[in-house]
C-alpha positions as a printed NumPy array, in Angstrom:
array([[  -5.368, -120.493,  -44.958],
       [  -6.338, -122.549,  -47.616],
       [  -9.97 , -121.339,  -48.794],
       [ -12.274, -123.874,  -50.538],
       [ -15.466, -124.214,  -52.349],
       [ -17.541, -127.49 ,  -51.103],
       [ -20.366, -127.402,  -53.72 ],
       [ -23.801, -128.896,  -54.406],
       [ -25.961, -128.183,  -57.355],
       [ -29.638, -129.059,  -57.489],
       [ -32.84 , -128.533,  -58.747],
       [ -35.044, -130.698,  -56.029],
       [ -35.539, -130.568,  -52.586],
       [ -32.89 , -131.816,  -50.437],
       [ -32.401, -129.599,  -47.112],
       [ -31.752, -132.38 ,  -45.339],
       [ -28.458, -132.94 ,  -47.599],
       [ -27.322, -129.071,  -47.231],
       [ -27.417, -129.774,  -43.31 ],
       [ -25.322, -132.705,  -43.953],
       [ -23.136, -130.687,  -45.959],
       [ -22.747, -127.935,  -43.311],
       [ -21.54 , -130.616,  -41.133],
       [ -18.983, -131.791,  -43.764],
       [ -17.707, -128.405,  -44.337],
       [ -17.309, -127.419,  -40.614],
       [ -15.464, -130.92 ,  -40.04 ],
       [ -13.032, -129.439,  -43.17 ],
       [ -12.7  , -126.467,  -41.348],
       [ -11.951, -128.309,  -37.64 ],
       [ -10.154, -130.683,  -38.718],
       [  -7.817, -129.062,  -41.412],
       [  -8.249, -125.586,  -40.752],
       [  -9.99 , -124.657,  -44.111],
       [ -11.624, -121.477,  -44.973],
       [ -14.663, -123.072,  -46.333],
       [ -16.968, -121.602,  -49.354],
       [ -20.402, -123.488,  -48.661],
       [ -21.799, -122.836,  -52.324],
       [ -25.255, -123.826,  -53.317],
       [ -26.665, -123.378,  -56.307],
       [ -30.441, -123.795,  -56.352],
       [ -32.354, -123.857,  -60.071],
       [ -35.383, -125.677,  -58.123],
       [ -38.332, -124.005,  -57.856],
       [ -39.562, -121.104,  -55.781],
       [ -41.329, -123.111,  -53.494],
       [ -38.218, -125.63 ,  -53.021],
       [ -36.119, -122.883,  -52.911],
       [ -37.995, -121.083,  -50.072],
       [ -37.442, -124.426,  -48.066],
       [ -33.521, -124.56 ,  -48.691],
       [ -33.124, -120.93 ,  -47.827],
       [ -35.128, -121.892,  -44.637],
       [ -32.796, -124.82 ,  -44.182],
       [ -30.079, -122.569,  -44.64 ],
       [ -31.069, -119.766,  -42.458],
       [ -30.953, -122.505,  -39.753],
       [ -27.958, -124.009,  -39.862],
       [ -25.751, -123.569,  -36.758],
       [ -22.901, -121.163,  -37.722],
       [ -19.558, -122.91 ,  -37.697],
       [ -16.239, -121.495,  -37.272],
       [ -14.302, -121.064,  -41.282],
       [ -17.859, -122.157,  -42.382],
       [ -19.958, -119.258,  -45.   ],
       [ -22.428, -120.38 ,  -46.752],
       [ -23.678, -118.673,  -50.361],
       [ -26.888, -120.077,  -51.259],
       [ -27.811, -118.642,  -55.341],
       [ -30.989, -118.701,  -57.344],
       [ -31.124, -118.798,  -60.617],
       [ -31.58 , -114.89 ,  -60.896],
       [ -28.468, -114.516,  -58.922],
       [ -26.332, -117.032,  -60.589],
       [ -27.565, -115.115,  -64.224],
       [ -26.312, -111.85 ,  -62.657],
       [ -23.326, -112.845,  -61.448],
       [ -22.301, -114.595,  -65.648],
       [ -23.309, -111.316,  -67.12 ],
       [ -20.771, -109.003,  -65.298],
       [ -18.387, -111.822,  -66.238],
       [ -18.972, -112.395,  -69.652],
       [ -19.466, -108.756,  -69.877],
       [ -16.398, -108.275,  -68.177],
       [ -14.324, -111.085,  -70.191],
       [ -15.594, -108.897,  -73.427],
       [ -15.494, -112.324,  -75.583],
       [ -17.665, -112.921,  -78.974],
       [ -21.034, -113.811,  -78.873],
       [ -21.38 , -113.237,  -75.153],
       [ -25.145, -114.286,  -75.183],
       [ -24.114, -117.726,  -76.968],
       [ -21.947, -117.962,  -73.984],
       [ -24.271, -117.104,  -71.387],
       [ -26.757, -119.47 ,  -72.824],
       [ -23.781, -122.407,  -72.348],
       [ -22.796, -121.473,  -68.624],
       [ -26.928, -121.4  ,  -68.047],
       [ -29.273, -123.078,  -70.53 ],
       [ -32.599, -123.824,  -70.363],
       [ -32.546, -127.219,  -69.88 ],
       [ -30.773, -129.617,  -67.462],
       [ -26.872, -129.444,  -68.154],
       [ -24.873, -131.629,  -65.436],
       [ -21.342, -130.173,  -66.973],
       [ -23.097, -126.457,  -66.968],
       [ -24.282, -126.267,  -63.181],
       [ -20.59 , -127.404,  -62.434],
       [ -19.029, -124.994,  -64.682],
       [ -20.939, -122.314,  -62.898],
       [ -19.364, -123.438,  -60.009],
       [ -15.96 , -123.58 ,  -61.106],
       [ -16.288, -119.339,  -62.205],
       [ -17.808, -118.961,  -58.589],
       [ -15.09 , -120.889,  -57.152],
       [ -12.679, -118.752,  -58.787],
       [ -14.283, -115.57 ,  -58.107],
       [ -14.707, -116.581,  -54.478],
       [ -10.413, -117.351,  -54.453],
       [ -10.628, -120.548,  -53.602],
       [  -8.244, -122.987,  -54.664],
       [ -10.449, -126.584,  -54.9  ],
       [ -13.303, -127.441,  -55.787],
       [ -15.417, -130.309,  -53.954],
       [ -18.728, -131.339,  -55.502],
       [ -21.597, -133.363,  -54.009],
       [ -25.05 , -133.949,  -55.435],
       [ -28.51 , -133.764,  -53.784],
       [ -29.544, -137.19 ,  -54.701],
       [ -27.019, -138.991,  -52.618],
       [ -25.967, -138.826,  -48.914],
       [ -23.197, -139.673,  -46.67 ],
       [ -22.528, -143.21 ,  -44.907],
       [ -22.337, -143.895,  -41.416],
       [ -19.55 , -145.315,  -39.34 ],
       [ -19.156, -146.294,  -35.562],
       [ -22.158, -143.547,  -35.823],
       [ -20.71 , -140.604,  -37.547],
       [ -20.928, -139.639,  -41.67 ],
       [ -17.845, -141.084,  -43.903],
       [ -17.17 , -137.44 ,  -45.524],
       [ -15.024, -137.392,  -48.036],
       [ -13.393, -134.08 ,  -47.647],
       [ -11.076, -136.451,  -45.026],
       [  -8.991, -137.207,  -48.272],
       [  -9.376, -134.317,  -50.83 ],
       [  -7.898, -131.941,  -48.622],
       [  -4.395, -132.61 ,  -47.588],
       [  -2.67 , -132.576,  -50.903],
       [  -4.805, -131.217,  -53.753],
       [  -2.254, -129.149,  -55.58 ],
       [   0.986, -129.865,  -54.055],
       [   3.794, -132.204,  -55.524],
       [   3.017, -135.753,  -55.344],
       [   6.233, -136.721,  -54.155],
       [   5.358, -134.332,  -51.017],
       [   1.872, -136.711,  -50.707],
       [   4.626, -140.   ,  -50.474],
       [   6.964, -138.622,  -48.659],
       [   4.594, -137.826,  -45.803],
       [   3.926, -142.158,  -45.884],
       [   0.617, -141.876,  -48.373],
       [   0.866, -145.287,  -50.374],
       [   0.952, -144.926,  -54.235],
       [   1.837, -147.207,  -56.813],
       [   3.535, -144.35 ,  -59.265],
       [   6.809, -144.25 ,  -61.119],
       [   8.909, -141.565,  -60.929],
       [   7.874, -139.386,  -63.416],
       [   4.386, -138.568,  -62.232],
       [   5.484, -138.235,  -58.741],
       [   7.074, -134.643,  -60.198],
       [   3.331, -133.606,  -61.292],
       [   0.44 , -131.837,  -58.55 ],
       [  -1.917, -133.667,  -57.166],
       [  -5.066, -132.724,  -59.518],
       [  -7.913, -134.766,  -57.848],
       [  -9.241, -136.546,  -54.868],
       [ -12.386, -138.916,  -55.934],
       [ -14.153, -142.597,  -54.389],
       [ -17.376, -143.587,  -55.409],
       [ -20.635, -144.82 ,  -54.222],
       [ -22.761, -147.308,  -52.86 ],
       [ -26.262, -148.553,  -53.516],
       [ -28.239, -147.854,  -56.724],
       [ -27.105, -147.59 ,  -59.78 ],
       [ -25.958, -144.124,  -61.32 ],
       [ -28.058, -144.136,  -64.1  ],
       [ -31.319, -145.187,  -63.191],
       [ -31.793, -148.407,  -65.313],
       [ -32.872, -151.106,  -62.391],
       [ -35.888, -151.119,  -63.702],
       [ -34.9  , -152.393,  -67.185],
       [ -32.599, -154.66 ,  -65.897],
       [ -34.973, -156.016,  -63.827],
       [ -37.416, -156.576,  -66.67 ],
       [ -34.908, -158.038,  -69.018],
       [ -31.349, -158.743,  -68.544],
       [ -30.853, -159.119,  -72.237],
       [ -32.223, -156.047,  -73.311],
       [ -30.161, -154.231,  -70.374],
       [ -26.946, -156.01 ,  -71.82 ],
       [ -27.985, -154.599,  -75.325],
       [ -28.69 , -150.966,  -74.49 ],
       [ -25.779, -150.28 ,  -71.553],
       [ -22.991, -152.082,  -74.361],
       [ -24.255, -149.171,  -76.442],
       [ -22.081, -146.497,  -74.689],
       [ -18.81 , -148.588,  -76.25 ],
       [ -17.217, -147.755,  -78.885],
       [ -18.515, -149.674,  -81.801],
       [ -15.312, -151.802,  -82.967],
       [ -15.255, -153.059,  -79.252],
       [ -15.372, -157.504,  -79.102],
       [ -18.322, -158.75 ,  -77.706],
       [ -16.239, -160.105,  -74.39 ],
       [ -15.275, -156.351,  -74.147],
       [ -18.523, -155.037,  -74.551],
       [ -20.177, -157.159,  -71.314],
       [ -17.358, -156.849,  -69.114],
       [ -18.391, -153.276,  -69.515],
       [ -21.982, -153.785,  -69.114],
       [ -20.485, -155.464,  -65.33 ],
       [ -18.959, -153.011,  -64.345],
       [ -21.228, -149.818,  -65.447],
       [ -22.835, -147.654,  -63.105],
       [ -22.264, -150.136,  -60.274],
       [ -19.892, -148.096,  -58.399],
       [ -18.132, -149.593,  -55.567],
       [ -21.021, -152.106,  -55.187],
       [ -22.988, -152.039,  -51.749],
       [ -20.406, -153.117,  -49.075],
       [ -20.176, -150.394,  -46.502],
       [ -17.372, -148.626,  -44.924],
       [ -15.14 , -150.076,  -42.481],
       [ -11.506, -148.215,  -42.55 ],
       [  -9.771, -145.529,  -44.513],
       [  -7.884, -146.803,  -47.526],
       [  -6.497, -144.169,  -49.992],
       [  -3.479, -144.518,  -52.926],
       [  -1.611, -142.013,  -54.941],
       [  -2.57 , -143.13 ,  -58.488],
       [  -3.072, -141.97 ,  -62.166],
       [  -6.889, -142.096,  -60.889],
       [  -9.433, -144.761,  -63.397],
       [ -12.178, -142.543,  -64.485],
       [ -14.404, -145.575,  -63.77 ],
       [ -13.618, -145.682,  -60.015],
       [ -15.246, -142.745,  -58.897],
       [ -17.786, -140.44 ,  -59.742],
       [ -19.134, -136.732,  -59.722],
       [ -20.956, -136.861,  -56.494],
       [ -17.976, -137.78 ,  -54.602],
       [ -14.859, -135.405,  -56.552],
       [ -12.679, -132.498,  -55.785],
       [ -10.784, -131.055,  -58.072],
       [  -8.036, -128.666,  -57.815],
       [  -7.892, -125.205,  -59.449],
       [  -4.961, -125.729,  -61.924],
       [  -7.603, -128.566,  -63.626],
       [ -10.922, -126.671,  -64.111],
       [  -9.623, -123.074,  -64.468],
       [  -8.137, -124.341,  -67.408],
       [ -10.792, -126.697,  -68.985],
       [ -14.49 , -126.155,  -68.158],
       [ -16.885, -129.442,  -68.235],
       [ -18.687, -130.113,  -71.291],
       [ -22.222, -127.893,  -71.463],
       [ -24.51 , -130.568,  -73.202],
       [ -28.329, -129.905,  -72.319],
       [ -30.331, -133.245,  -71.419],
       [ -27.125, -135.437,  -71.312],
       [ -26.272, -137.614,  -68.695],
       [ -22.263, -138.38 ,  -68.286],
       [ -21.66 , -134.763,  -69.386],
       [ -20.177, -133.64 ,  -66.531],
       [ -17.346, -136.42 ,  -66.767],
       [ -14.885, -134.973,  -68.597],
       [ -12.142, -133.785,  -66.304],
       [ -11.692, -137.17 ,  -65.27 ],
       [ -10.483, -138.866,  -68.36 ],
       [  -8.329, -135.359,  -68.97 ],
       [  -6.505, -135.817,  -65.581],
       [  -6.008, -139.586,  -66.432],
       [  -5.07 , -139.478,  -70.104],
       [  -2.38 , -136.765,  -69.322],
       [  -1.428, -138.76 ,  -66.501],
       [  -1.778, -136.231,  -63.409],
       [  -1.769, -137.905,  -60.002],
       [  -4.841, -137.835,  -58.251],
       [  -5.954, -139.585,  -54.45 ],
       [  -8.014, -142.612,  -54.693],
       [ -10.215, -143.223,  -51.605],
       [ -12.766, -145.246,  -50.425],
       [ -15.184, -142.795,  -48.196],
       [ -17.672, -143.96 ,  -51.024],
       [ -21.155, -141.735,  -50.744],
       [ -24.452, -143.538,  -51.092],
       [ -26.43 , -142.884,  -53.707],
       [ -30.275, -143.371,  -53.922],
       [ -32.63 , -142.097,  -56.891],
       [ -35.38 , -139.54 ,  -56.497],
       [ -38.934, -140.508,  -57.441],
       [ -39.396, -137.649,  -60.045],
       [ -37.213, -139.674,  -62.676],
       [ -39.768, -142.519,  -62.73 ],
       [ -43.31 , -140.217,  -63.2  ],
       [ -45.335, -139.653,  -66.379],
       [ -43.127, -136.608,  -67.251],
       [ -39.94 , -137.436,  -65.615],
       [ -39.533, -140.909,  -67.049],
       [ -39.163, -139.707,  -70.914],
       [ -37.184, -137.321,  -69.926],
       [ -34.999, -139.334,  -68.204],
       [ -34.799, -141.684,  -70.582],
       [ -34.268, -139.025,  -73.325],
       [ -31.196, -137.898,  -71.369],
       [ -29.812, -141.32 ,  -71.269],
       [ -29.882, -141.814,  -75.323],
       [ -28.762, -138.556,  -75.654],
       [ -25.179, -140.116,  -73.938],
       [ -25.33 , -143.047,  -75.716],
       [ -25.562, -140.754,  -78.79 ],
       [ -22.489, -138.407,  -77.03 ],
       [ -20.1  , -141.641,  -77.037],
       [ -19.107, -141.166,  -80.732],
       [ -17.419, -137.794,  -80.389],
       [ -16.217, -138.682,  -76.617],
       [ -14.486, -141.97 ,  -77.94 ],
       [ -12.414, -140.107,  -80.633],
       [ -11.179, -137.204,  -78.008],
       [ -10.551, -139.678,  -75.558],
       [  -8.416, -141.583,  -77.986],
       [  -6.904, -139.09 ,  -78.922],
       [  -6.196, -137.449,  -75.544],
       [  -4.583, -140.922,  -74.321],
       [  -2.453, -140.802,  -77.391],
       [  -1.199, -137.447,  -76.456],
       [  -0.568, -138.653,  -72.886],
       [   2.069, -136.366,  -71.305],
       [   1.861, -133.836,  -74.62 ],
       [  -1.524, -132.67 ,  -72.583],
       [   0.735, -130.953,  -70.513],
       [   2.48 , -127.693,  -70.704],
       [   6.125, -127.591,  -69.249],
       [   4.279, -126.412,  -65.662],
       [   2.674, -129.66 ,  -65.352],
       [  -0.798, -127.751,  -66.753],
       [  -3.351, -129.266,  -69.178],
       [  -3.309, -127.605,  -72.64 ],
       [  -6.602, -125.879,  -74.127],
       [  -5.693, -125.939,  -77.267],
       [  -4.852, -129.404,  -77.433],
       [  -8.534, -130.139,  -76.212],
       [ -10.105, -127.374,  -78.385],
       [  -8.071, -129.101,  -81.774],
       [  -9.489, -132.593,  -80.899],
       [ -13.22 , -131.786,  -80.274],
       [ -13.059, -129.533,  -83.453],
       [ -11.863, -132.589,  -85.524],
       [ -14.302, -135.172,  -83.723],
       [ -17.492, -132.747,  -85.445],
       [ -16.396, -134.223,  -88.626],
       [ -16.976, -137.858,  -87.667],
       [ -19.589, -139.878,  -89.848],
       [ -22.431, -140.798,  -88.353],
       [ -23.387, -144.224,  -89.182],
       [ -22.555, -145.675,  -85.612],
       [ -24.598, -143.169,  -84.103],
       [ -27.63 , -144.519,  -86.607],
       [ -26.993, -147.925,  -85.787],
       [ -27.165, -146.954,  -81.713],
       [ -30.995, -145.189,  -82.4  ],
       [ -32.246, -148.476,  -84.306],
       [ -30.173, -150.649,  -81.107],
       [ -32.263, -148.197,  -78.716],
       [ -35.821, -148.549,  -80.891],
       [ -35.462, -152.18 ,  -80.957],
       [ -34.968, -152.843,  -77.412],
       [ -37.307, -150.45 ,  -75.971],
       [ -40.06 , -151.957,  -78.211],
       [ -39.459, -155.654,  -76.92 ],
       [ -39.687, -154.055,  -73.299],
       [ -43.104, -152.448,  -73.98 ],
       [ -45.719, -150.582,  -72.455],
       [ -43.873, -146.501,  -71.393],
       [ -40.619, -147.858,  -73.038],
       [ -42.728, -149.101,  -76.096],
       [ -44.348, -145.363,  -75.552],
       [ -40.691, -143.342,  -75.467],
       [ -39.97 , -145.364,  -78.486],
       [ -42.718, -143.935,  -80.557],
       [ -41.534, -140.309,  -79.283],
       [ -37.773, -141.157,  -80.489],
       [ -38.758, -142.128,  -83.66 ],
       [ -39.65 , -138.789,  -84.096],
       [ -36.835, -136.887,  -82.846],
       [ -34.022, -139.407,  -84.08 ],
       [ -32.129, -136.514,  -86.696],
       [ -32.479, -133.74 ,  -83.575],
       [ -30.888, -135.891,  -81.313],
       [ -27.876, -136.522,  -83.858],
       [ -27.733, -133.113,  -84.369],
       [ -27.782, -132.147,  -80.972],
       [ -24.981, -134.487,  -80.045],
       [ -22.876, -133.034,  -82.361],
       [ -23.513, -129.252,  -82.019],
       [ -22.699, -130.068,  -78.177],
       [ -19.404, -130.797,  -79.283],
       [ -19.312, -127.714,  -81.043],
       [ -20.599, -125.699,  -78.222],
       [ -17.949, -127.452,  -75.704],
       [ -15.289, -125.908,  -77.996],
       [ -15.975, -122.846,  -78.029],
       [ -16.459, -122.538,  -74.719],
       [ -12.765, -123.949,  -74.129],
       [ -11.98 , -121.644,  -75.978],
       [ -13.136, -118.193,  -74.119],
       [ -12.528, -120.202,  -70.776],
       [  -9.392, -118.495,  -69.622],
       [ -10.567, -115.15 ,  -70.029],
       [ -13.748, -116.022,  -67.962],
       [ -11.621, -117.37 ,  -65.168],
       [  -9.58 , -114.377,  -65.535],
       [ -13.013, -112.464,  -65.558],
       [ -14.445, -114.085,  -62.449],
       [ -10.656, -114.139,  -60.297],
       [ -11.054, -110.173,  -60.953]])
């Protein structure tokens, strides 16, 4: 039986989403026979947390269906004994990367990806507590529909069985290594606001994430097509293709991945990042690993907290911190698409080292762009005024932290490459 782990990390209330995920993981199991590995992992608080475990405890059990539902106490225990158990240097560094302090999109998933393993399973399917599913003809759109038939088999197996793709030969040889769509609705990064306020200062800070030698015409047919998704038309029929998978046409509420991928390369652990969790994509399409592109897009909606007196700098903080992420990103991911196929090992599998030799080199990078980005940000948040005008002020002040924190990330993401394997090994045992 083929044992999976549908996942959702969050730190907010959403027990109506883990009963909607219930119901996507016993269709899984129904539909495809799947022994499914509910996994929650909760670092809300202890008040949210008591209404998710009461959510929990009421879900109606469902055949193939068990649900683990871990604090943050519980998801600490469980990286000790396998960091303790994977016996690698500087365990506490490491424990500190799997589960940091602050908000880490790439951490929470890594954490799932050593559960995963420890748990046997042989996907991974992530969701995310600030989106939901769509409706058709009255029933939810789930995803799962697509990412479980082929993750991990040949691709050729995927079009021989009649699934349309529009690959060559070659790739057809490789596993299928993902299943992704998209969403609907508002945008991923919560910038509506700003764009609503001033188009031309929304132009100026979402061309930021480019690289810098990028033509203007470039630059705002980015700006188009960022965060947008699959726009807001709704579901109205399956349509799914065997393709080397555009990291731009889906997203990380709406992934699975299978095990060959992330037991070999864990996400990138940046604290206060946005986009760090994005990764895995541009490795599967850069080494040119088949994936399933679908169109059971999820709908996305933002939570209120990102918009209060505390929330909004945050936010906001999170977002330059990306912007500031781009330079090292850039050079890996040119370098990673001029590697293409040299990514893989002679069993189809991404290399480590290969990942581990271009992050180290991308530390080394000057940092003028990144200086010119800040006074982009400072400029543009000024004309806007009033909180942005406010955050400003606060950047000002932080501007050589940030730069240094964007580049120790890159650091950090290294070494954790590096002591991946025997972690996975750890957590299988």
């Amino acid at each position: 039986m083929n044992r999976i782990c549908l996942c959702l990390p969050t730190n907010r209330a959403c027990s109506a989403t883990l009963t909607a995920l219930h119901d996507e993981a016993a269709y899984a199991a129904r539909r495809f026979g799947a022994d499914v590995r509910l996994l929650i992992l909760d670092s809300s608080d202890a008040r949210t947390r008591a209404g998710h475990a009461r959510a929990v405890a009421g879900l109606h059990p469902a055949t193939g269906v068990t649900v683990h539902h871990l604090d943050e106490d519980a998801q600490r225990a469980f990286l000790r004994r396998t960091i303790e158990r994977a016996g690698p240097a500087e365990p506490e560094r490491l424990l500190r990367l799997m589960l940091p302090p602050a908000v880490s999109y790439g951490a929470c998933t890594n954490r799932a990806f050593l559960l995963a393993a420890a748990l046997g399973c042989h996907s991974l399917h992530r969701r995310d507590s600030d989106s939901t599913y769509q409706l058709h003809a009255g029933q939810p759109v789930f995803p799962v529909h697509h990412e479980l038939p082929w993750l991990g088999d040949p691709a050729a197996e995927a079009t021989a069985a009649g699934l349309p793709t529009d690959l060559d030969r070659a790739p057809l040889r490789r596993p299928v290594s993902l299943a992704g769509a998209s969403f609907i609705g508002e945008l991923s990064v919560d910038l509506g606001e700003m764009r609503h306020l001033d188009e031309g200062v929304y132009h100026d800070i979402v061309s930021l994430w480019a690289p810098g030698d990028w033509s203007e015409e470039r630059k705002r047919h980015l700006v188009e097509e960022s965060f947008t998704g699959a726009g807001t038309a709704p579901f109205t029929g399956d349509r799914a293709t065997l393709t080397v998978v555009d990291p731009m046409r889906v997203d990380m509420c709406n992934i699975a991945f299978d095990r060959a991928i992330y037991e070999r390369v864990p996400l990138p652990p940046a604290t206060d990042t946005i986009g760090s969790d994005y990764f895995l994509l541009h490795l599967v399409h850069d080494a040119g690993l088949p994936g399933i592109l679908h169109n059971r897009h999820i709908e996305n909606f933002h939570t209120p907290e990102r918009r209060t007196d505390t929330g909004f700098p945050a936010y906001q903080r999170r977002f330059v911190k990306f912007l500031l992420s781009m330079l090292y990103f850039h050079h890996v991911y040119d370098r990673m698409a001029a590697e293409g196929v040299g990514l893989l090992d002679e069993r189809h599998r991404v290399r480590p080292d290969r990942i581990v030799e271009f992050l180290r080199e991308s530390t080394g990078l000057d940092r003028t762009e990144n200086v010119w980005r800040l006074d982009r940000v400072d400029t543009a948040y000024r004309k806007l005024g009033g909180r942005y005008a406010t955050f400003a002020d606060q950047l000002a002040e932080e501007r050589e932290r940030l730069s240094d924190e964007a580049e120790s990330d890159m650091e950090d993401f290294a070494h954790l490459v590096e002591a991946w394997p025997a972690l996975i090994k750890a957590a299988r045992s």
